[in-house]
C-alpha positions in Angstrom: 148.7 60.8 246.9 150.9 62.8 249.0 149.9 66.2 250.3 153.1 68.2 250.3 153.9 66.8 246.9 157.3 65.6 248.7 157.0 61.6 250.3 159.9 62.4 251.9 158.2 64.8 254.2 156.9 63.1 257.2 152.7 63.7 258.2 153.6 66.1 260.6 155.6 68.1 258.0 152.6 68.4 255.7 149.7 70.6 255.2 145.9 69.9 255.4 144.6 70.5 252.3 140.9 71.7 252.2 138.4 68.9 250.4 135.7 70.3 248.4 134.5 67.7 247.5 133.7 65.0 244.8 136.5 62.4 245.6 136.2 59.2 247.8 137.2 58.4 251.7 140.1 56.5 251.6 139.3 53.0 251.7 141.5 50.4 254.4 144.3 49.7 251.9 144.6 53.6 251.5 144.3 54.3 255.3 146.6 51.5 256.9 150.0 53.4 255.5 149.2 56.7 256.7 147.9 55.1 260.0 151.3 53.3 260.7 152.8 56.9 260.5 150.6 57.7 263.9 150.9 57.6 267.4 149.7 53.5 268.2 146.3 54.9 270.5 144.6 56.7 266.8 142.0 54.2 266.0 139.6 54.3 262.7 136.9 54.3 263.9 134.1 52.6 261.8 135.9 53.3 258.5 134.7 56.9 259.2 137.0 58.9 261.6 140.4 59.1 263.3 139.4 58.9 267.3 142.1 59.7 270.4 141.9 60.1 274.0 144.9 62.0 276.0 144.6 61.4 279.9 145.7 64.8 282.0 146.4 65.5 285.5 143.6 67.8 286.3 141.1 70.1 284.0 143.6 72.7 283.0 146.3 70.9 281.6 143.2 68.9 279.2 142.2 72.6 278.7 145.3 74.0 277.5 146.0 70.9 275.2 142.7 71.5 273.7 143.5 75.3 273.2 146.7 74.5 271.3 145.6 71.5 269.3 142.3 74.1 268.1 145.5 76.6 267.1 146.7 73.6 264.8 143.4 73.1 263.6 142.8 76.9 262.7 146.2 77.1 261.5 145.8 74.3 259.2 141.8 75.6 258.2 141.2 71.6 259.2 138.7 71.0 262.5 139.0 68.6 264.7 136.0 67.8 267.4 136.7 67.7 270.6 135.2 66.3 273.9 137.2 67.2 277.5 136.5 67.6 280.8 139.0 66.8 283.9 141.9 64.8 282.7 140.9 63.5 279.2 140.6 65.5 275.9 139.3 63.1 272.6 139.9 64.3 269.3 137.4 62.8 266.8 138.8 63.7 263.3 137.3 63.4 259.6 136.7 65.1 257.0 133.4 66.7 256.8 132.7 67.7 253.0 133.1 64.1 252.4 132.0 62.4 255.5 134.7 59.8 255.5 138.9 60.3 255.8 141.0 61.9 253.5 145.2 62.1 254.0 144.6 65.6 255.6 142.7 63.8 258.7 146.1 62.2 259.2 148.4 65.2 258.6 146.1 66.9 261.8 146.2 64.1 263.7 150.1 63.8 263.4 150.6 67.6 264.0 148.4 66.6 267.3 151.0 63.8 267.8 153.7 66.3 267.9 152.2 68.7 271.0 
């Protein structure tokens, strides 16, 4: 299933679409296409979640990456969690209503890819 409707639109391209429920996470023949499309340090984590860690100079500049990648996530009504302190931010992303992945987790975590 694509997102957009449009397969030629790359993940970044696409929009989150909100889950509410009553379908299955993707299983590891679903996932491994979409997690090609991603930057190489994503990592599924358990079958569960998409997992990231960005390294930063100091505090701020983890800061202000977290501050814009929360304006993705509120832009695309799709939440990431996040855990940062000086010079690392790690993005933990699934979807919630489901507890497993979905093609949206991998539409935010490319639009993450792109800051």
């Amino acid at each position: 299933m694509i997102i957009s409707g449009d397969e030629s639109l790359a993940l970044h391209q696409q929009k989150c679409i909100p889950c509410e429920g009553g379908v299955l996470p993707l299983n590891d023949v679903e996932r491994e296409p979409l997690l090609t499309q991603l930057d190489d340090d994503w990592k599924v984590v358990d079958g569960h979640h998409l997992e990231r860690t960005w390294d930063f100079d100091d505090f701020q500049a983890a800061l202000d990456f977290v501050n814009a990648a929360g304006a993705v996530c509120e832009e695309q009504f799709h939440h990431a969690d996040f855990d940062f302190g000086w010079g690392r931010a790690k993005v933990a992303i699934w979807t919630h209503k489901i507890d497993g992945l979905t093609e949206s987790d991998f539409v935010l975590a490319s639009k993450l890819d792109q800051l």
